[in-house]
C-alpha positions in Angstrom: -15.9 4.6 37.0 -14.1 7.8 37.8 -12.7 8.1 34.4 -15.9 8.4 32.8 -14.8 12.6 34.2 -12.1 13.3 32.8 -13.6 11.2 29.5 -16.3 13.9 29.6 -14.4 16.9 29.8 -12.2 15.6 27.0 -15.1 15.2 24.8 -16.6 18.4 26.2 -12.5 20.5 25.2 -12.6 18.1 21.7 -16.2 19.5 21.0 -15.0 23.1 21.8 -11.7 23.2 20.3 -13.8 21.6 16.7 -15.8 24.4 17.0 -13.1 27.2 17.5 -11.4 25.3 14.4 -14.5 25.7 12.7 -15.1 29.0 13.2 -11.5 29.9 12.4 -12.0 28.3 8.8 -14.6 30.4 8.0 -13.6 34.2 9.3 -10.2 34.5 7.4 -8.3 32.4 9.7 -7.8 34.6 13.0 -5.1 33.8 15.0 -6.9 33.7 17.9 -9.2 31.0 17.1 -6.9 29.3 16.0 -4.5 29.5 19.0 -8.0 29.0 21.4 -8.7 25.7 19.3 -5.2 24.0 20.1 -5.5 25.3 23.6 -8.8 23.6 23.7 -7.1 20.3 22.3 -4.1 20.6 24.8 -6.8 20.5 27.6 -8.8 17.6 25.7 -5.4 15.4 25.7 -4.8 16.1 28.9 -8.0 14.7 30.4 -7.6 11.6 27.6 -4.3 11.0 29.9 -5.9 10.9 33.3 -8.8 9.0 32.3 -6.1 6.2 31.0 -5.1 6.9 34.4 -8.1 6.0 36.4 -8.7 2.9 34.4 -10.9 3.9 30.9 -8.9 1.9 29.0 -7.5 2.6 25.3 -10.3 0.4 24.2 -13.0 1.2 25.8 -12.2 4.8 26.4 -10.9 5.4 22.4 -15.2 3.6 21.8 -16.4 6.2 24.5 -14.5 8.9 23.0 -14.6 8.7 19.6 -18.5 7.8 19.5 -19.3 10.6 21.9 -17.2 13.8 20.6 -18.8 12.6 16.7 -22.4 12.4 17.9 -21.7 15.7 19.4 -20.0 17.0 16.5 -22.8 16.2 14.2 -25.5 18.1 16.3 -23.2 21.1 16.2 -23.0 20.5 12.4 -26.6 20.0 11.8 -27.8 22.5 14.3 -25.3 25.6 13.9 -24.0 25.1 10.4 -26.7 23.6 9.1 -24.7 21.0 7.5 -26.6 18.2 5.9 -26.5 14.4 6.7 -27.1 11.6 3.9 -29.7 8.7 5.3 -26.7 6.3 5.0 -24.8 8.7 7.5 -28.3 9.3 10.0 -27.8 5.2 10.3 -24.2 5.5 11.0 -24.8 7.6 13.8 -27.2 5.6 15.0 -25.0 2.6 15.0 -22.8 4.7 16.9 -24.9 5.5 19.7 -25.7 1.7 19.7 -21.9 1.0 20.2 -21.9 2.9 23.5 -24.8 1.3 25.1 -22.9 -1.6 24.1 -19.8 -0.5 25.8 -21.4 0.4 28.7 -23.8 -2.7 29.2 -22.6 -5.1 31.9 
């Protein structure tokens, strides 16, 4: 289970990189936030490559990834830009988190 590293880091450079994109949409569109956020997703992509690599699979590591960097997401949402989630979305998320103790139950 060695890609579940380079999985994390690529979630960890996605969640970053969203951020720097973020923040770049709201201060008049810097240039260097924007040029830190692709940099950020560069580095994401790359770790997405060697986790194929060491066995995630596109399946199971797309679930892992995509699940992981949105639960993320939203808590950076809710918590720093006090976005707003609908009780239909709170149960989406929810379902989410359920899908990776699914993927990872063997």
């Amino acid at each position: 289970m060695f890609w579940i590293i380079p999985l994390a880091v690529l979630v960890l450079f996605e969640l970053i990189a969203d951020v720097l994109a973020k923040e770049w949409s709201l201060r008049n569109y810097p240039l260097i936030l924007a040029t830190a956020a692709l940099l950020g997703y560069l580095i994401a992509n790359t770790s997405w490559l060697i986790a194929l690599r060491y066995g995630s699979g596109l399946a199971r590591g797309a679930i892992v990834f995509s699940v992981a960097s949105a639960i993320l997401a939203t808590g950076v949402g809710l918590l720093v830009y006090k976005e707003q989630l609908s009780f239909i979305q709170i149960i989406g998320a929810m379902l989410g988190i359920v899908a990776l103790i699914l993927i990872f139950w063997e």
